[in-house]
N, CA and C atoms as a LAMMPS dump frame, in Angstrom:
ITEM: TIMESTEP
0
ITEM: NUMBER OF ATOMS
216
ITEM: BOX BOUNDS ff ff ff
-5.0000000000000000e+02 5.0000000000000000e+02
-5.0000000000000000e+02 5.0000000000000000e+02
-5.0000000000000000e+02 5.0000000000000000e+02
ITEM: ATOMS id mol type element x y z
1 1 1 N -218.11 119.309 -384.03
2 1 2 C -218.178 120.76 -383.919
3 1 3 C -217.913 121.135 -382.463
4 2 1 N -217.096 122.327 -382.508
5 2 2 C -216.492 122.665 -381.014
6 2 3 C -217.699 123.592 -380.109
7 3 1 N -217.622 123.67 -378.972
8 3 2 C -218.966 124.454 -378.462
9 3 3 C -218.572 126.12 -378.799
10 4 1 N -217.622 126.306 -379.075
11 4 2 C -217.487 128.139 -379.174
12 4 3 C -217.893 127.969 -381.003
13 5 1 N -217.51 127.258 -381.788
14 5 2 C -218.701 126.955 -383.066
15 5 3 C -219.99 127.047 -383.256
16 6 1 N -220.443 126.205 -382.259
17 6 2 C -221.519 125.988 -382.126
18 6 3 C -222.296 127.346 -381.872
19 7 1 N -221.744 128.051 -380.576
20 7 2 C -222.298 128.622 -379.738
21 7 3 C -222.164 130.309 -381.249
22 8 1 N -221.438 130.521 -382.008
23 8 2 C -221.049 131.629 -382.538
24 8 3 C -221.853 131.248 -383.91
25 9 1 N -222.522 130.163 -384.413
26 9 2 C -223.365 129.909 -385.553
27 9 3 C -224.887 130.456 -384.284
28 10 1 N -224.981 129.693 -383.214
29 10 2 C -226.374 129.842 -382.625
30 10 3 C -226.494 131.6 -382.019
31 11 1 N -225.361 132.222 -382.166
32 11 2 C -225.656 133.443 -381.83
33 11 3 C -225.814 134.485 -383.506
34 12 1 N -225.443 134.096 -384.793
35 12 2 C -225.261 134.548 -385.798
36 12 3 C -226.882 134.58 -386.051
37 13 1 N -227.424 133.03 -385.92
38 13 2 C -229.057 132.874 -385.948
39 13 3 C -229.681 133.846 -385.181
40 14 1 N -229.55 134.019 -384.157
41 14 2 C -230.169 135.04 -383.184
42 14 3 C -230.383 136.299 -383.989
43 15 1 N -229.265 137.103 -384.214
44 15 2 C -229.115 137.732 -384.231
45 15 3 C -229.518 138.514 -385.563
46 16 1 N -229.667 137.688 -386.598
47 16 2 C -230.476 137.705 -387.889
48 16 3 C -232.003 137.835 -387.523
49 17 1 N -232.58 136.939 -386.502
50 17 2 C -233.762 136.899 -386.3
51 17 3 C -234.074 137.783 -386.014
52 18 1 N -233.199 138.751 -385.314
53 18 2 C -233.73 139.768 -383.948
54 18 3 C -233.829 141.333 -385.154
55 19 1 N -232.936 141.214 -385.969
56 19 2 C -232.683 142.024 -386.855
57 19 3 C -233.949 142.394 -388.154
58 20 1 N -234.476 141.054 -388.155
59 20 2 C -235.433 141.041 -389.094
60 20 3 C -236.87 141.344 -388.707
61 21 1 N -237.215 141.424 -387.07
62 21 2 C -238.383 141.623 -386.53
63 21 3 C -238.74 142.659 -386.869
64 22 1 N -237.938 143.996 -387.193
65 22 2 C -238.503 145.292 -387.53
66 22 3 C -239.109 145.178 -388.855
67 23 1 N -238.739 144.4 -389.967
68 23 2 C -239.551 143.875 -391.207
69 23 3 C -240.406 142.586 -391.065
70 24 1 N -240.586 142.357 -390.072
71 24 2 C -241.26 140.969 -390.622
72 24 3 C -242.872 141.442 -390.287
73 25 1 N -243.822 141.419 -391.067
74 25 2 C -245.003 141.618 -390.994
75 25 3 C -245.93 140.068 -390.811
76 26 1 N -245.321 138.908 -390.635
77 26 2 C -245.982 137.757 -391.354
78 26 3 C -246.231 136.813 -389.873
79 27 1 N -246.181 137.549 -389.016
80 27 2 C -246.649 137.003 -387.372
81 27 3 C -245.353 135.825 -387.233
82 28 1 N -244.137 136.745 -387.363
83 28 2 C -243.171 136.052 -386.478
84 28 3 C -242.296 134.723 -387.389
85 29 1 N -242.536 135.125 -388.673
86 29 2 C -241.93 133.954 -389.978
87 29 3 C -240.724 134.243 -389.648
88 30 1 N -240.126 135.434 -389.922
89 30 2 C -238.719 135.677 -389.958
90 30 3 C -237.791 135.859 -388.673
91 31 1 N -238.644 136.153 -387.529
92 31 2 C -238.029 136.502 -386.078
93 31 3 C -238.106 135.339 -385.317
94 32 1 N -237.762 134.211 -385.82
95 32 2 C -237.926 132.676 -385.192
96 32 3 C -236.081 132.335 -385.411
97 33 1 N -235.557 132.638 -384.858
98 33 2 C -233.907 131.977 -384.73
99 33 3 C -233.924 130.762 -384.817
100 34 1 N -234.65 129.713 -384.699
101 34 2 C -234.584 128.532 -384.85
102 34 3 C -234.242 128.367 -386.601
103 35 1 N -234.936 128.962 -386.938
104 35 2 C -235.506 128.786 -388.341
105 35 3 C -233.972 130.101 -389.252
106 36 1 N -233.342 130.469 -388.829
107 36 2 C -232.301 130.705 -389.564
108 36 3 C -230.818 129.914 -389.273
109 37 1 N -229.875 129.815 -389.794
110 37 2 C -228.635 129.06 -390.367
111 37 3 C -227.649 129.94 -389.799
112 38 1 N -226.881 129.97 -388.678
113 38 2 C -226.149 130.57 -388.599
114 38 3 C -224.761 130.317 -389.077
115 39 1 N -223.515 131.104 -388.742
116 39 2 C -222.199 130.814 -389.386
117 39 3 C -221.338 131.24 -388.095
118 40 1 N -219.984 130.643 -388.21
119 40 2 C -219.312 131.262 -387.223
120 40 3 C -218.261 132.665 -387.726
121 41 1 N -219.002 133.194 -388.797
122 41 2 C -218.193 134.491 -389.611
123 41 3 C -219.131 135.303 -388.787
124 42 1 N -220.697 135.157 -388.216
125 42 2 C -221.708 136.182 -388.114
126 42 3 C -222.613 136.514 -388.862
127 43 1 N -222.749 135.31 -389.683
128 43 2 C -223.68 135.504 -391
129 43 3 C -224.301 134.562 -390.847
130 44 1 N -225.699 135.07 -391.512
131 44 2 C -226.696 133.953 -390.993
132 44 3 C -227.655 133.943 -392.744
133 45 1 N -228.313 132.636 -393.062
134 45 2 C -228.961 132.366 -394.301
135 45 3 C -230.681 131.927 -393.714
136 46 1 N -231.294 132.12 -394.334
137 46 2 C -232.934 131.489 -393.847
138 46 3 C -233.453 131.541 -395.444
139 47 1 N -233.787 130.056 -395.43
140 47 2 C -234.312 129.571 -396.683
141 47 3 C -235.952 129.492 -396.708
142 48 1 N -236.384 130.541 -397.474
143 48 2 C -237.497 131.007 -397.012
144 48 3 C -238.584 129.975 -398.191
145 49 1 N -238.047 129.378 -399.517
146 49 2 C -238.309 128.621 -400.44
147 49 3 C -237.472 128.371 -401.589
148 50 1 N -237.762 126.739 -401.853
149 50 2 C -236.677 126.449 -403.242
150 50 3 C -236.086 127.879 -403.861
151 51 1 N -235.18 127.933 -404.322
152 51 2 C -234.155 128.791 -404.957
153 51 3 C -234.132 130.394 -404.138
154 52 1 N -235.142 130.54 -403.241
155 52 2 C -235.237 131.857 -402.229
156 52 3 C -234.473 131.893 -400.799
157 53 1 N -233.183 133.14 -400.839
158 53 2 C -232.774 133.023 -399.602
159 53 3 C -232.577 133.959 -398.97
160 54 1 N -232.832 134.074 -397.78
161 54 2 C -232.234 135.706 -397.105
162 54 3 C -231.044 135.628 -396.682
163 55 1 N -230.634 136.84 -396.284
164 55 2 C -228.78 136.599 -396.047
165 55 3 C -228.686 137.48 -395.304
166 56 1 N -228.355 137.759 -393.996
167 56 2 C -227.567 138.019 -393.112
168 56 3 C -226.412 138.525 -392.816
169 57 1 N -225.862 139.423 -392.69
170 57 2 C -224.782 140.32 -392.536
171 57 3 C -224.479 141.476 -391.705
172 58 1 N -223.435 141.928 -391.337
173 58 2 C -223.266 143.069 -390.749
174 58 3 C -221.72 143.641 -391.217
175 59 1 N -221.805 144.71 -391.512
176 59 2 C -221.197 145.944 -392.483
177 59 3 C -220.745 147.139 -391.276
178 60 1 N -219.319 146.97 -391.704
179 60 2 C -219.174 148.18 -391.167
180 60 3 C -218.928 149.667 -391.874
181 61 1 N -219.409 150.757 -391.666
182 61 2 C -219.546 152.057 -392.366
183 61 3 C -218.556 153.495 -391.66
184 62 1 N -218.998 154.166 -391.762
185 62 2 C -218.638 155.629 -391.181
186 62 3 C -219.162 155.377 -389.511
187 63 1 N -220.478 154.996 -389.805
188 63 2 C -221.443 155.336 -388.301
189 63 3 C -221.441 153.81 -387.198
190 64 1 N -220.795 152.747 -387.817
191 64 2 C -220.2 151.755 -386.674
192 64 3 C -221.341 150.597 -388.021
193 65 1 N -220.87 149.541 -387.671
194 65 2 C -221.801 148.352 -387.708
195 65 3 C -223.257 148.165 -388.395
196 66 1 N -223.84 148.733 -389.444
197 66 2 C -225.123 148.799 -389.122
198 66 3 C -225.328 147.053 -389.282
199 67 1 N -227.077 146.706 -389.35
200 67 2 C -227.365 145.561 -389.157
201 67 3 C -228.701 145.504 -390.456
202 68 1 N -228.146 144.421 -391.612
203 68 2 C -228.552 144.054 -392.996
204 68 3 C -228.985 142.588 -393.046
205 69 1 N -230.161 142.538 -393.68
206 69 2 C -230.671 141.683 -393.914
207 69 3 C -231.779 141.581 -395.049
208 70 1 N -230.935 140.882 -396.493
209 70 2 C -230.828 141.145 -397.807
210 70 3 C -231.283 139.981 -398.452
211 71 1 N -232.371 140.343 -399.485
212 71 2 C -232.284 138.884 -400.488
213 71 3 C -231.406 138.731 -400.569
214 72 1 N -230.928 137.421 -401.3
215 72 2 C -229.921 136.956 -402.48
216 72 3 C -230.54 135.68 -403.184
């Protein structure tokens, strides 16, 4: 794996994490970047339990970019 790979999955993680702090009530489960999967598309997965996953995305709309973070 190349370091701009690397570096664009470890910023996808971030950035899921950082996204999810405004929901996470559970002292910091979901706002731990370590603990999500990043991608080099900008999408990030966190396997929260067997067959349970969150998913990571960003959408663009009318009003720019917003920032989603969705079962699936």
């Amino acid at each position: 794996m190349t370091r701009s790979v690397a570096a664009a999955e470890d910023d996808a993680a971030r950035r899921a994490a950082q996204a999810t702090y405004r929901i996470d009530l559970s002292d910091q489960l979901l706002s731990n970047p370590g603990q999500w999967r990043g991608y080099i598309s900008g999408e990030a997965s966190y396997y929260l339990a067997p067959g349970t996953v969150l998913h990571y995305g960003r959408e663009e709309n009318e009003r720019g970019p917003p920032t989603t973070a969705t079962p699936s």
